[in-house]
PDB file with SEQRES, HELIX, SHEET and CRYST1 records, atoms N, CA, C and O in Angstrom:
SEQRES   1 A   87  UNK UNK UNK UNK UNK UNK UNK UNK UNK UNK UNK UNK UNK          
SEQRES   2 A   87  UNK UNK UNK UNK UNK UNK UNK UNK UNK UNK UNK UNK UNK          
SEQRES   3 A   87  UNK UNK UNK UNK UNK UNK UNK UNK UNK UNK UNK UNK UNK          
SEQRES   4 A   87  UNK UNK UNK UNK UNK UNK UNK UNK UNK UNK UNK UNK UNK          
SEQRES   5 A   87  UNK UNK UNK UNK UNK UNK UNK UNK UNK UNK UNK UNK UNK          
SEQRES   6 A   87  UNK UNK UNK UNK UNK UNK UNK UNK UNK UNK UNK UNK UNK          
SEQRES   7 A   87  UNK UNK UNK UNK UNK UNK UNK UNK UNK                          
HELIX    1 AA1 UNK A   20  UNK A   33  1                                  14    
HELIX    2 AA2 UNK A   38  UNK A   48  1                                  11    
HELIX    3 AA3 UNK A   51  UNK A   53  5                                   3    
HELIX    4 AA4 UNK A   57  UNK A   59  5                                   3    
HELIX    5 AA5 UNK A   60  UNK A   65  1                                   6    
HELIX    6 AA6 UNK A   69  UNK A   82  1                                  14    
CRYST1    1.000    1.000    1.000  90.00  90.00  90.00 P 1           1          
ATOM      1  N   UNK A   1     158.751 104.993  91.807  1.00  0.00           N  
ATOM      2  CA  UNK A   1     157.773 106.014  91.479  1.00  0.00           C  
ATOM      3  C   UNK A   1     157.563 106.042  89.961  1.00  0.00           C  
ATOM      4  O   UNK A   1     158.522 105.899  89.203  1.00  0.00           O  
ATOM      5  N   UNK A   2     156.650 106.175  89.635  1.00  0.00           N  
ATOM      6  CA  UNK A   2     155.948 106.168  88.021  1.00  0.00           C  
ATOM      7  C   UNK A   2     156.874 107.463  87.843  1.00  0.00           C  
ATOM      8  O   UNK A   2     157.497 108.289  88.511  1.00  0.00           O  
ATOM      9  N   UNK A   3     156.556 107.102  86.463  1.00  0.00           N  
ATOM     10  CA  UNK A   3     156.693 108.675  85.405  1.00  0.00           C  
ATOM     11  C   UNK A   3     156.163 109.499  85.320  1.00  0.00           C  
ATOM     12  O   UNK A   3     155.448 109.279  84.343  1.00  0.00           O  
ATOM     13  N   UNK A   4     155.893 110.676  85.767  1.00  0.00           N  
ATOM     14  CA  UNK A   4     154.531 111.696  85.613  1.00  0.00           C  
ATOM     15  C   UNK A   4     154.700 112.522  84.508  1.00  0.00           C  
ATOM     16  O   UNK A   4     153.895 113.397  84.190  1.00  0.00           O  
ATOM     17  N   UNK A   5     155.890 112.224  83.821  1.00  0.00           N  
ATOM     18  CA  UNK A   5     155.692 112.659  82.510  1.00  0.00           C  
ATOM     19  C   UNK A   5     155.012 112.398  81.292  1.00  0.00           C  
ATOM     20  O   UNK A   5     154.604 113.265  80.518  1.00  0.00           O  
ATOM     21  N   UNK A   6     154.918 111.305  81.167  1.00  0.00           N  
ATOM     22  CA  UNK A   6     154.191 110.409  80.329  1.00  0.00           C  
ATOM     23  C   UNK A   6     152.628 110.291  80.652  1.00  0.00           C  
ATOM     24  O   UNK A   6     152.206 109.883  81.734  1.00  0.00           O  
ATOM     25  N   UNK A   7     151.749 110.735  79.489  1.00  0.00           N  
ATOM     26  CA  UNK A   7     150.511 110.912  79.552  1.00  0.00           C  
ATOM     27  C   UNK A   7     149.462 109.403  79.584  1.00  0.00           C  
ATOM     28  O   UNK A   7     149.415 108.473  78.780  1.00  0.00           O  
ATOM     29  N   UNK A   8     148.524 109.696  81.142  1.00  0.00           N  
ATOM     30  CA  UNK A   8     148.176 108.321  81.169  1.00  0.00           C  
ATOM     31  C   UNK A   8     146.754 108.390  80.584  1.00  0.00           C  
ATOM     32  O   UNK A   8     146.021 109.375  80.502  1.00  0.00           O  
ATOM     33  N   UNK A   9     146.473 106.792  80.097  1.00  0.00           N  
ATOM     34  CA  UNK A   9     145.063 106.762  79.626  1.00  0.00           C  
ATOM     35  C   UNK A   9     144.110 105.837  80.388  1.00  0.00           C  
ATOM     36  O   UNK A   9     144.396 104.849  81.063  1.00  0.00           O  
ATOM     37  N   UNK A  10     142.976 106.349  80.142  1.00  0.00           N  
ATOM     38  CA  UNK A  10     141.962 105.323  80.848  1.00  0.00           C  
ATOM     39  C   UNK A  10     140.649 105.819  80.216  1.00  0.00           C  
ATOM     40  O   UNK A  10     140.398 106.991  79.936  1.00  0.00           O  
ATOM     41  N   UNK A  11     139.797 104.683  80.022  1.00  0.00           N  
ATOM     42  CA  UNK A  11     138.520 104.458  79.423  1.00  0.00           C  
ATOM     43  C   UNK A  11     137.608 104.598  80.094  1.00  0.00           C  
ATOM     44  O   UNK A  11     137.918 104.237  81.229  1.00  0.00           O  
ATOM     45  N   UNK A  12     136.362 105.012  80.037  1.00  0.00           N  
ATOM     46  CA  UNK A  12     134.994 105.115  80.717  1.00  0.00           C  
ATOM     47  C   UNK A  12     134.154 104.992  80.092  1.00  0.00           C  
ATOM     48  O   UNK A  12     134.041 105.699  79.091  1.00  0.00           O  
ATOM     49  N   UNK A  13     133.221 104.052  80.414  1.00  0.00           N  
ATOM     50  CA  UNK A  13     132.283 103.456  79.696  1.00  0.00           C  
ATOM     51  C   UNK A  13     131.152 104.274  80.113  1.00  0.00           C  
ATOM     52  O   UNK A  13     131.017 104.251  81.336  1.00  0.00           O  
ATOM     53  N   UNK A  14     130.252 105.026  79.470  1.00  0.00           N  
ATOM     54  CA  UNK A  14     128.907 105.300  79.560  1.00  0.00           C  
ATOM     55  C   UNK A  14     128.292 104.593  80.495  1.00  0.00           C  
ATOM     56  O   UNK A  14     128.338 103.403  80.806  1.00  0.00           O  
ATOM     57  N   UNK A  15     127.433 105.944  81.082  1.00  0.00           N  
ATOM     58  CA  UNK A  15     126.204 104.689  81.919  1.00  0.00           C  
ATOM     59  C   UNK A  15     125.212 104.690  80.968  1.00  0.00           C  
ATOM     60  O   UNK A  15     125.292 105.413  79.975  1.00  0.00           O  
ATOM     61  N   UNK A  16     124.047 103.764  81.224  1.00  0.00           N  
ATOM     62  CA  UNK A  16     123.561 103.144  80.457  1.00  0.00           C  
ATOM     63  C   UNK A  16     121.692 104.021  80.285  1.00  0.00           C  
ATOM     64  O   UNK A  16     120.734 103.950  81.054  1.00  0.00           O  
ATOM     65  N   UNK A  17     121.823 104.642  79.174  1.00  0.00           N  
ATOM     66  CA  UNK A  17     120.866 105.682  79.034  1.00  0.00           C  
ATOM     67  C   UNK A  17     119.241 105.589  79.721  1.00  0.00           C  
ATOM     68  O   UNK A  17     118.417 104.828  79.213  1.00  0.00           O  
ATOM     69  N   UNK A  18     118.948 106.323  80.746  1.00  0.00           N  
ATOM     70  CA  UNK A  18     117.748 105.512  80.818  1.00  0.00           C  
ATOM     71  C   UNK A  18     116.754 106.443  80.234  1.00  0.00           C  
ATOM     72  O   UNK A  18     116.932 107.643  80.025  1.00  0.00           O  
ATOM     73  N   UNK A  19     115.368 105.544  79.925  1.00  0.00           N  
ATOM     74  CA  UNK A  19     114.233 106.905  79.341  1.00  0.00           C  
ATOM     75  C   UNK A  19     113.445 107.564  80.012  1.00  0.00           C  
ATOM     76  O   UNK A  19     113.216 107.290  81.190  1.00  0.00           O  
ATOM     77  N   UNK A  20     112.907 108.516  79.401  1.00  0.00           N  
ATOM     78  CA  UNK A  20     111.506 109.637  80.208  1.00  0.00           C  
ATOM     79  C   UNK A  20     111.029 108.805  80.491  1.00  0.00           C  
ATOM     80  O   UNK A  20     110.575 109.194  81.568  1.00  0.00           O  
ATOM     81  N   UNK A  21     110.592 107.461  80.351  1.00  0.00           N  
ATOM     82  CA  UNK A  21     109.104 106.512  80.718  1.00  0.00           C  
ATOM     83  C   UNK A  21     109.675 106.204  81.866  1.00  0.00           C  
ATOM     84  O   UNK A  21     109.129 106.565  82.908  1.00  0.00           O  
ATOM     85  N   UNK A  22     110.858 105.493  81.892  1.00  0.00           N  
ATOM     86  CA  UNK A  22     111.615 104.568  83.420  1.00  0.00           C  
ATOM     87  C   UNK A  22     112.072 105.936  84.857  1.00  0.00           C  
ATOM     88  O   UNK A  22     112.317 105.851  86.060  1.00  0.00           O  
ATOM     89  N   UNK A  23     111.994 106.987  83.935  1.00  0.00           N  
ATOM     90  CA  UNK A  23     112.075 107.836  84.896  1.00  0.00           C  
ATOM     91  C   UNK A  23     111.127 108.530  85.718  1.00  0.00           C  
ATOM     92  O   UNK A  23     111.123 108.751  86.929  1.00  0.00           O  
ATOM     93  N   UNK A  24     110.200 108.874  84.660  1.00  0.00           N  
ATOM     94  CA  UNK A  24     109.093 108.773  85.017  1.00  0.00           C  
ATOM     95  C   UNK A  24     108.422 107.710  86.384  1.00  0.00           C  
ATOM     96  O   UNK A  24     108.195 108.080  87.536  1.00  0.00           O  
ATOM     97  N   UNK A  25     108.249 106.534  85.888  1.00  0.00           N  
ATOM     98  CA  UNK A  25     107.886 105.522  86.983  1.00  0.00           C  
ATOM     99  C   UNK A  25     108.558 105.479  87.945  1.00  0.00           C  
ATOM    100  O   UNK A  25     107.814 105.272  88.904  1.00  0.00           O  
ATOM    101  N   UNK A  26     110.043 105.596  88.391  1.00  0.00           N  
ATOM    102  CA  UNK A  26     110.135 105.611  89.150  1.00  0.00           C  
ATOM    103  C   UNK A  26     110.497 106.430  90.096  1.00  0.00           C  
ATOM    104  O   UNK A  26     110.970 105.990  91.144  1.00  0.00           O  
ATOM    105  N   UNK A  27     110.286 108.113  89.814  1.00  0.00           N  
ATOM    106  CA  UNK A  27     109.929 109.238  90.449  1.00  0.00           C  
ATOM    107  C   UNK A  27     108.460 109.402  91.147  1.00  0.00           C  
ATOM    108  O   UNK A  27     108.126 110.099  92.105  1.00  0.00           O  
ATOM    109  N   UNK A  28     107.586 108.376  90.199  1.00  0.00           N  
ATOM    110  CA  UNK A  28     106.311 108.530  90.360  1.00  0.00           C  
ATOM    111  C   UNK A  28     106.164 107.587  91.789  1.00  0.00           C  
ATOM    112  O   UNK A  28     105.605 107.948  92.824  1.00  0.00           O  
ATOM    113  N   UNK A  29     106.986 105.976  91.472  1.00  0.00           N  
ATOM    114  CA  UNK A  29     106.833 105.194  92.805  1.00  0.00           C  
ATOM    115  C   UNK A  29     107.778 106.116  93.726  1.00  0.00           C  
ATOM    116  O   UNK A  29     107.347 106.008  94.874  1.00  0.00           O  
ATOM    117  N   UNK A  30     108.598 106.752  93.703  1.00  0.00           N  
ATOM    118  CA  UNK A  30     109.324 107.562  95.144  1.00  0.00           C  
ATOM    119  C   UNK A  30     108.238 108.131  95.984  1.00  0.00           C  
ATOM    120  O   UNK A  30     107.875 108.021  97.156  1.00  0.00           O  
ATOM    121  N   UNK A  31     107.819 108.858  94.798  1.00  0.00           N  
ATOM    122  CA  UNK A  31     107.170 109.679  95.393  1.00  0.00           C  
ATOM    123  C   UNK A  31     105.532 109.286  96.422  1.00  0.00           C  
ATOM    124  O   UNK A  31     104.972 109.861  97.355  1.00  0.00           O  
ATOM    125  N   UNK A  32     105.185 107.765  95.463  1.00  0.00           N  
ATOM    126  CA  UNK A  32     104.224 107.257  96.360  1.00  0.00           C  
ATOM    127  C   UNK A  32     104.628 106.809  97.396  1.00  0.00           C  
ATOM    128  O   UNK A  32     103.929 107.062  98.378  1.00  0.00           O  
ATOM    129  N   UNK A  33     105.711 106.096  97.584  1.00  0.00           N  
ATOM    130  CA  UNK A  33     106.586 105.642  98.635  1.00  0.00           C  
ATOM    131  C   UNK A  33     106.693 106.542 100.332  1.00  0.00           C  
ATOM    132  O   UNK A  33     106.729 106.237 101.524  1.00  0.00           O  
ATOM    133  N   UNK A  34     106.707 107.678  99.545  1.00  0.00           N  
ATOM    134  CA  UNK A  34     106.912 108.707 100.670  1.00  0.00           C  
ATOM    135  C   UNK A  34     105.637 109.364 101.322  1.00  0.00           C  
ATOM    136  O   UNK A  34     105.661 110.021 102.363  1.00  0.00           O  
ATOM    137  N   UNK A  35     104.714 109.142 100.696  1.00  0.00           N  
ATOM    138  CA  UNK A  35     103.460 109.682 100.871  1.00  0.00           C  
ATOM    139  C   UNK A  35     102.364 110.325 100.299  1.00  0.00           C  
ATOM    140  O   UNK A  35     101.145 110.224 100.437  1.00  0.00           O  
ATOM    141  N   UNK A  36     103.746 111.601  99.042  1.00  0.00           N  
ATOM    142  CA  UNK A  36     103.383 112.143  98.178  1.00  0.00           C  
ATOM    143  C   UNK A  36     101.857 112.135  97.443  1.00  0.00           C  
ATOM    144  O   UNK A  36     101.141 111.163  97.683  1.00  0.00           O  
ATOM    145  N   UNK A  37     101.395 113.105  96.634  1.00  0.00           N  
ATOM    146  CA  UNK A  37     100.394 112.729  95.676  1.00  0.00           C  
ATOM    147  C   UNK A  37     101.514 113.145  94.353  1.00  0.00           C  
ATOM    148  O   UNK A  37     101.867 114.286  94.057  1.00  0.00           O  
ATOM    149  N   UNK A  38     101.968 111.751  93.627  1.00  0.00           N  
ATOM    150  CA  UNK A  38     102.763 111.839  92.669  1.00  0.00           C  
ATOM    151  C   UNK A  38     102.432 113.063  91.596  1.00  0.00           C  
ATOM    152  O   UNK A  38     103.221 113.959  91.297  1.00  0.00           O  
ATOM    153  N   UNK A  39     100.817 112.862  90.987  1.00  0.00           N  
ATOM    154  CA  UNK A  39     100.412 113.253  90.033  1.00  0.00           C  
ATOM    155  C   UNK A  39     101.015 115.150  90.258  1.00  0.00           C  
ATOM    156  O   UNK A  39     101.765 115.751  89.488  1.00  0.00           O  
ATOM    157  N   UNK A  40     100.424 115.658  91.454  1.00  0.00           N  
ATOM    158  CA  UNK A  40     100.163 117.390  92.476  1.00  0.00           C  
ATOM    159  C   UNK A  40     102.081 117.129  92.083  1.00  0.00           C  
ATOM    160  O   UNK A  40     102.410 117.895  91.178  1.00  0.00           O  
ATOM    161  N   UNK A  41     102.970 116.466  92.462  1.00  0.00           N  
ATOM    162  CA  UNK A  41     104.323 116.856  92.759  1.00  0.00           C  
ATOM    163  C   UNK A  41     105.342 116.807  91.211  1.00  0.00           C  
ATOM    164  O   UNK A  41     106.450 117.337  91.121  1.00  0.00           O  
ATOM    165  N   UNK A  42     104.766 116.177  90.292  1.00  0.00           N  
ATOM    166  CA  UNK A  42     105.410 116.031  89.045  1.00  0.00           C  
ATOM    167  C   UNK A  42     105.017 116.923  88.226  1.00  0.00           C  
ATOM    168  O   UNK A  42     105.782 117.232  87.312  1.00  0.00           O  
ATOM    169  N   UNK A  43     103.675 117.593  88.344  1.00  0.00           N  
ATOM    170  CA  UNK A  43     103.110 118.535  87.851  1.00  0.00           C  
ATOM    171  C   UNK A  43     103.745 119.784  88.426  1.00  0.00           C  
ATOM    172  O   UNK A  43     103.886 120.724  87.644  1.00  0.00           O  
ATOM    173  N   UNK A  44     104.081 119.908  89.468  1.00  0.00           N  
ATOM    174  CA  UNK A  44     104.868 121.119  89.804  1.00  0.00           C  
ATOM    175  C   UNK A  44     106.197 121.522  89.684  1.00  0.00           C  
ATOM    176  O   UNK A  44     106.712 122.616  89.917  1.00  0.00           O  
ATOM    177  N   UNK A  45     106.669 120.489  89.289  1.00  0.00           N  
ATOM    178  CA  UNK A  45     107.943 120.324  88.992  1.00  0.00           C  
ATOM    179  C   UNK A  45     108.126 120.551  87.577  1.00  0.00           C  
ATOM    180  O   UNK A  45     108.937 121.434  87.297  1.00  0.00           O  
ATOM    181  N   UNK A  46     107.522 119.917  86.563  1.00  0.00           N  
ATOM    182  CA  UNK A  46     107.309 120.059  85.252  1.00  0.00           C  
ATOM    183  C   UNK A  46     107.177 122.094  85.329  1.00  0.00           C  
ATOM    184  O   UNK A  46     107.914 122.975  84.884  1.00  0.00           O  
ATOM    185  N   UNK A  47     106.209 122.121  85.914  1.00  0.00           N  
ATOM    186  CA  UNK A  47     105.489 123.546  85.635  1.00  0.00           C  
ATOM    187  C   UNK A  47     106.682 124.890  86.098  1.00  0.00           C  
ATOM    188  O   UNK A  47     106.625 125.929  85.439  1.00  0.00           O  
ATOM    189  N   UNK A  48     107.468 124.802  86.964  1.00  0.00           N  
ATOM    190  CA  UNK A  48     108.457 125.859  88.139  1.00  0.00           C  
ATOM    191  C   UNK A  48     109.731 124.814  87.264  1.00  0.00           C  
ATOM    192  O   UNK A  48     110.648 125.478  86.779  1.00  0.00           O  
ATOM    193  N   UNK A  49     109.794 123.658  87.109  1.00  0.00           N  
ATOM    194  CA  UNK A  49     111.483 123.641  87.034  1.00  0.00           C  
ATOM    195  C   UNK A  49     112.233 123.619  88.387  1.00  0.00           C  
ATOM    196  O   UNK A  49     113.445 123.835  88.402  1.00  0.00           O  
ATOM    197  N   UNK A  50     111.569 123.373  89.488  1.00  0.00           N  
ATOM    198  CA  UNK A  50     111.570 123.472  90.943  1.00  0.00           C  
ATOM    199  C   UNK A  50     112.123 121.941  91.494  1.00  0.00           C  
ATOM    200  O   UNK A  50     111.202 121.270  91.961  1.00  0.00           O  
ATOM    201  N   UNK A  51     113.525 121.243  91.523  1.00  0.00           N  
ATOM    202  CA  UNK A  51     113.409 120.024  91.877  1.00  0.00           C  
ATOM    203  C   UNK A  51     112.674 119.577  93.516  1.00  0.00           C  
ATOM    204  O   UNK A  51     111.919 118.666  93.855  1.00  0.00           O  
ATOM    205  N   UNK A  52     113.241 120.568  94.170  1.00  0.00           N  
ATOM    206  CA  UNK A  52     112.381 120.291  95.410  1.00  0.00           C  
ATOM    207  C   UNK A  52     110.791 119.474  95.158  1.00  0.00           C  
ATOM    208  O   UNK A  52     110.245 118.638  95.877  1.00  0.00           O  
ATOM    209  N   UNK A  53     110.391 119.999  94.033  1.00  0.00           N  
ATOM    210  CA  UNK A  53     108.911 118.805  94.180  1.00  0.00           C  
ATOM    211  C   UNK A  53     108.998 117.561  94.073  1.00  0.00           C  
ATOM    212  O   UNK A  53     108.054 116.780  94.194  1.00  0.00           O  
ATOM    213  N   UNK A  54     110.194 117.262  93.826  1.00  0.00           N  
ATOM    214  CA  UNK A  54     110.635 115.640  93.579  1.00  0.00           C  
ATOM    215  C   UNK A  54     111.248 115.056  94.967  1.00  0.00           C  
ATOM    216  O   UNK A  54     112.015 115.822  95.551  1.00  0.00           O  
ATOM    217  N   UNK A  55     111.008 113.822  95.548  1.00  0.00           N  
ATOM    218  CA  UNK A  55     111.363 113.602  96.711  1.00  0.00           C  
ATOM    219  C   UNK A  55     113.456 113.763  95.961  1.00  0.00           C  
ATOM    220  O   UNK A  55     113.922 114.194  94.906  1.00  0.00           O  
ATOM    221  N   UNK A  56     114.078 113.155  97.210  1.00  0.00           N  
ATOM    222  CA  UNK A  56     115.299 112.352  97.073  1.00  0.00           C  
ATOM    223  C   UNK A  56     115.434 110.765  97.244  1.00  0.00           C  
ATOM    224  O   UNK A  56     116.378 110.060  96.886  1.00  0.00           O  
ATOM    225  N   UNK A  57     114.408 110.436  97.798  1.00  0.00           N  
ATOM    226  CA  UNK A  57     113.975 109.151  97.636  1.00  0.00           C  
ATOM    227  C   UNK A  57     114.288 108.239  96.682  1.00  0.00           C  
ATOM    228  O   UNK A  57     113.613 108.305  95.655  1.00  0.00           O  
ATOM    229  N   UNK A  58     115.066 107.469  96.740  1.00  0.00           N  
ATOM    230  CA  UNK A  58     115.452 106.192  95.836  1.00  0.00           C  
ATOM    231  C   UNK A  58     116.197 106.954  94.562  1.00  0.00           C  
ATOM    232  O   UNK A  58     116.149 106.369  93.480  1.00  0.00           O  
ATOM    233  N   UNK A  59     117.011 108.465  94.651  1.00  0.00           N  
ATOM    234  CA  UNK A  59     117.466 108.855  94.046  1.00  0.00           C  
ATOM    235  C   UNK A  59     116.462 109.715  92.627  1.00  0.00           C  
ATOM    236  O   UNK A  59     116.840 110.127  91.530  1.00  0.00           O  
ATOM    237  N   UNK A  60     115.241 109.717  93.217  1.00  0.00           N  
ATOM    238  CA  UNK A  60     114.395 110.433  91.625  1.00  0.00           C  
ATOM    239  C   UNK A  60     114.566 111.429  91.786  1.00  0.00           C  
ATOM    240  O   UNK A  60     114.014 112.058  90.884  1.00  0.00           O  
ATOM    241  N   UNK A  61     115.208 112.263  92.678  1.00  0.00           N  
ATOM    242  CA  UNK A  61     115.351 113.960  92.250  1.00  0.00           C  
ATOM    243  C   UNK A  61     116.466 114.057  90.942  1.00  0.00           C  
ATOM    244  O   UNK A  61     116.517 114.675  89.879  1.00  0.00           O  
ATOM    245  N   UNK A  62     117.359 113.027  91.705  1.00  0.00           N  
ATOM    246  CA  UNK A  62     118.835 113.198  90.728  1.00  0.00           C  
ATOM    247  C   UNK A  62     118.290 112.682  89.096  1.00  0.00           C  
ATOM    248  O   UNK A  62     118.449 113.139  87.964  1.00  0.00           O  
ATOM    249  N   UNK A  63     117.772 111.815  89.516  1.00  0.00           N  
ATOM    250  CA  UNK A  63     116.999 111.314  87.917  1.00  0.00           C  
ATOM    251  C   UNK A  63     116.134 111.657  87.064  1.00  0.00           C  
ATOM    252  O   UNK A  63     115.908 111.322  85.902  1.00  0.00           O  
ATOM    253  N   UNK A  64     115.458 112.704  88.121  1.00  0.00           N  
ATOM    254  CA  UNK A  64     114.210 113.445  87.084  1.00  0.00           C  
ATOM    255  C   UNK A  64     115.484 114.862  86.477  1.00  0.00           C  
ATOM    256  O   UNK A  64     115.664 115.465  85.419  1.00  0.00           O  
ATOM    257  N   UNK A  65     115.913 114.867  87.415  1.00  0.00           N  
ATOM    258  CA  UNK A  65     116.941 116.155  86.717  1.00  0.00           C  
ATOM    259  C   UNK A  65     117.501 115.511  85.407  1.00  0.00           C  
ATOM    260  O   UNK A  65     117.100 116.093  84.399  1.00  0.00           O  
ATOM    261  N   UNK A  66     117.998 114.875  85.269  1.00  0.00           N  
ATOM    262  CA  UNK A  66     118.373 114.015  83.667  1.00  0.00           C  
ATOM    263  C   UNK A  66     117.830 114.373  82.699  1.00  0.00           C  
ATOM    264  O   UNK A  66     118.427 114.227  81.632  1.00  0.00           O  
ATOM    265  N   UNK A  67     116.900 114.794  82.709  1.00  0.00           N  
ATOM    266  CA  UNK A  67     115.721 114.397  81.326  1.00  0.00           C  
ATOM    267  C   UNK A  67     115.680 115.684  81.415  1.00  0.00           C  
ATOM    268  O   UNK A  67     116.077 116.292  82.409  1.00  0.00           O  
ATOM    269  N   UNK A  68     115.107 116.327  80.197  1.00  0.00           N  
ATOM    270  CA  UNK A  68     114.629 117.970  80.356  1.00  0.00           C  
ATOM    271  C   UNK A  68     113.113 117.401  80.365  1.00  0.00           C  
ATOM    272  O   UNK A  68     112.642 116.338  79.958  1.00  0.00           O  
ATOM    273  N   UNK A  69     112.510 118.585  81.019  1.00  0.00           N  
ATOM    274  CA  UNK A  69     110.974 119.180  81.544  1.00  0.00           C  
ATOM    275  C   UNK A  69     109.828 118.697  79.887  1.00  0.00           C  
ATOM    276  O   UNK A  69     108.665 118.292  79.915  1.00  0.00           O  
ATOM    277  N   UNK A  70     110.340 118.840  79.162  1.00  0.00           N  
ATOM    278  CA  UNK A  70     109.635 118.959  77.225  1.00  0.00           C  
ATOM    279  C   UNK A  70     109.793 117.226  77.487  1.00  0.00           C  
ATOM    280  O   UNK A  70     108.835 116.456  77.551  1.00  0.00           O  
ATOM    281  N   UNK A  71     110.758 116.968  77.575  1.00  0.00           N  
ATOM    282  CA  UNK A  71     110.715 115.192  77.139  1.00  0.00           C  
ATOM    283  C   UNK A  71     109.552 114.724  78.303  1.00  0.00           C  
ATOM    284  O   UNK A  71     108.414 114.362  78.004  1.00  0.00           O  
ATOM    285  N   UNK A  72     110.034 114.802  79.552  1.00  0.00           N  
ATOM    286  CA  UNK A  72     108.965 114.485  80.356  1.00  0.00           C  
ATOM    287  C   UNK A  72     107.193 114.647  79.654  1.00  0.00           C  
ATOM    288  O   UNK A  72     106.405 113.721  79.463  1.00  0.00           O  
ATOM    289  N   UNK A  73     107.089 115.342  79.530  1.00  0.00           N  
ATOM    290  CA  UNK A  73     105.981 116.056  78.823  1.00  0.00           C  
ATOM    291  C   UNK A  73     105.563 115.339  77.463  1.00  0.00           C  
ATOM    292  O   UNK A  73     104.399 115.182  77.095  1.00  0.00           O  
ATOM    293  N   UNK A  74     106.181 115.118  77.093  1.00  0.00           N  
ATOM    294  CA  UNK A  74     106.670 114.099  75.389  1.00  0.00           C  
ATOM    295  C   UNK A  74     105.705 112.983  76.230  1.00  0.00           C  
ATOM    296  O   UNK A  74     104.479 112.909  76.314  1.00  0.00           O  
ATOM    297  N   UNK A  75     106.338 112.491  76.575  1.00  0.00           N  
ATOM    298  CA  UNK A  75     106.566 110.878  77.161  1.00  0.00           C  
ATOM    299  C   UNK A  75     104.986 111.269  77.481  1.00  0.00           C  
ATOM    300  O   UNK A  75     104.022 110.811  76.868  1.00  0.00           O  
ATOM    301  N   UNK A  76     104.945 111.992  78.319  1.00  0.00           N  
ATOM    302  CA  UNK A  76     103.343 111.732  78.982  1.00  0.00           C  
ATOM    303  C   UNK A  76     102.325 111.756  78.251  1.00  0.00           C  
ATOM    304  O   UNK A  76     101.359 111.109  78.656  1.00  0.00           O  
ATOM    305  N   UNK A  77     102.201 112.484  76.973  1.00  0.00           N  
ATOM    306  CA  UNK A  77     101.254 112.869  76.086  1.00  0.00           C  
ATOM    307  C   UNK A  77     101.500 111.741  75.312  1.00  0.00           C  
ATOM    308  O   UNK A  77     100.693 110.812  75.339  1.00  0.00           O  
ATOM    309  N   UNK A  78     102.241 111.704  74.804  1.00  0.00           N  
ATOM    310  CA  UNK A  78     102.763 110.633  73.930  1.00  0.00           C  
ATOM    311  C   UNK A  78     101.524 108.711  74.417  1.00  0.00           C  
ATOM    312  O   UNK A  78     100.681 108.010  73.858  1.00  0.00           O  
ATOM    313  N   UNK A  79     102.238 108.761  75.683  1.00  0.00           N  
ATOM    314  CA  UNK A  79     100.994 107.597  76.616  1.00  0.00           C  
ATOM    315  C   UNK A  79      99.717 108.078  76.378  1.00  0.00           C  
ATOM    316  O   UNK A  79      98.982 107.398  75.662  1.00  0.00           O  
ATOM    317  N   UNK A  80      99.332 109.067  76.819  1.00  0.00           N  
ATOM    318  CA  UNK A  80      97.956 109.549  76.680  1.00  0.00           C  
ATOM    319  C   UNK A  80      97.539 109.456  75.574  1.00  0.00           C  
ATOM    320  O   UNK A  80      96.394 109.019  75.689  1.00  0.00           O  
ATOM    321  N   UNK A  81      97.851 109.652  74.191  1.00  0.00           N  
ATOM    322  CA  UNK A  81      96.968 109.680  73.463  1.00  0.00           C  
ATOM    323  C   UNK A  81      96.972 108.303  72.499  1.00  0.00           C  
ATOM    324  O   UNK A  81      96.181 108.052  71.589  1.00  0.00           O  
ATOM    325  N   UNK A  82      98.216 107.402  73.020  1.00  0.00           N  
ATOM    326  CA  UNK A  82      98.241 106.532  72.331  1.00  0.00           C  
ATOM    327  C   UNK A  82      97.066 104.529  73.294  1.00  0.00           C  
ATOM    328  O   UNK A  82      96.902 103.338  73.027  1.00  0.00           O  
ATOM    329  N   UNK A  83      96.595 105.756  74.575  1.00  0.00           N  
ATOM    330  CA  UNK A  83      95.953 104.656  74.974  1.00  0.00           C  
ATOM    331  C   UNK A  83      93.869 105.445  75.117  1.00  0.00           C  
ATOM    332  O   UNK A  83      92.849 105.203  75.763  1.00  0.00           O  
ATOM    333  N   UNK A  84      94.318 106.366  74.084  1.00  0.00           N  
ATOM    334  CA  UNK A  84      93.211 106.966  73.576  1.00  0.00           C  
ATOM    335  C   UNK A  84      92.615 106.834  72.520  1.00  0.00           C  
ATOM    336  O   UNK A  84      91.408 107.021  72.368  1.00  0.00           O  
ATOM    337  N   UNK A  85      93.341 106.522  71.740  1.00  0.00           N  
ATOM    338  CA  UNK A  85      92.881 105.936  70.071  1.00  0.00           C  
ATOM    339  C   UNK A  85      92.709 107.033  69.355  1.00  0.00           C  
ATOM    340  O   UNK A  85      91.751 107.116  68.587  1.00  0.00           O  
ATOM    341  N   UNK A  86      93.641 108.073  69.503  1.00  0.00           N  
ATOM    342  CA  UNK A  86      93.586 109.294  69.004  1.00  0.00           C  
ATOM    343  C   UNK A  86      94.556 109.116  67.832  1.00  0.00           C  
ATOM    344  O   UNK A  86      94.738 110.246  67.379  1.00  0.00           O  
ATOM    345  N   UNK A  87      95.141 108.374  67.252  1.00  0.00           N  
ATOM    346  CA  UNK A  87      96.036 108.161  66.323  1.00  0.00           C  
ATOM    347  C   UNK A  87      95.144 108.184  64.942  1.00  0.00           C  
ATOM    348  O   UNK A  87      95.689 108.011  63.852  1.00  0.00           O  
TER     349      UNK A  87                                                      
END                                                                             
């Protein structure tokens, strides 16, 4: 039997950060996947803070929860105006 006195160590490596954009997409494909109208279900979710508008599908509920609601929002505007020529 080990020592249970002696304090044990062990390392954990980070998972590997993903962004508002990759999360984005692929909450957006879950959600087409399932039937959804992505645009009506991300918008409600953004708006209530409500994960239920996010499927569980391929895991994007758990993943849109990651990100706060403002970054999401970031990210989207951020696309929008940079494929607007609003710069």
């Amino acid at each position: 039997m080990k020592n249970l006195s002696n304090t044990q160590f062990f390392k954990v490596e980070p998972a590997p950060k993903i962004e508002p954009k990759d999360i984005l997409e692929i909450v957006y494909n879950a959600l087409k996947e399932k039937g959804y109208n992505p645009v009506n279900q991300i918008v409600g979710y953004i708006m209530s803070g409500d994960p239920t508008y996010i499927t569980s599908h391929n895991g994007a509920r758990s993943l849109v929860m990651k990100v706060e609601r403002d970054e999401l929002v970031e990210e989207m505007l951020k696309f929008y105006i940079g494929h607007h020529s609003w710069k």
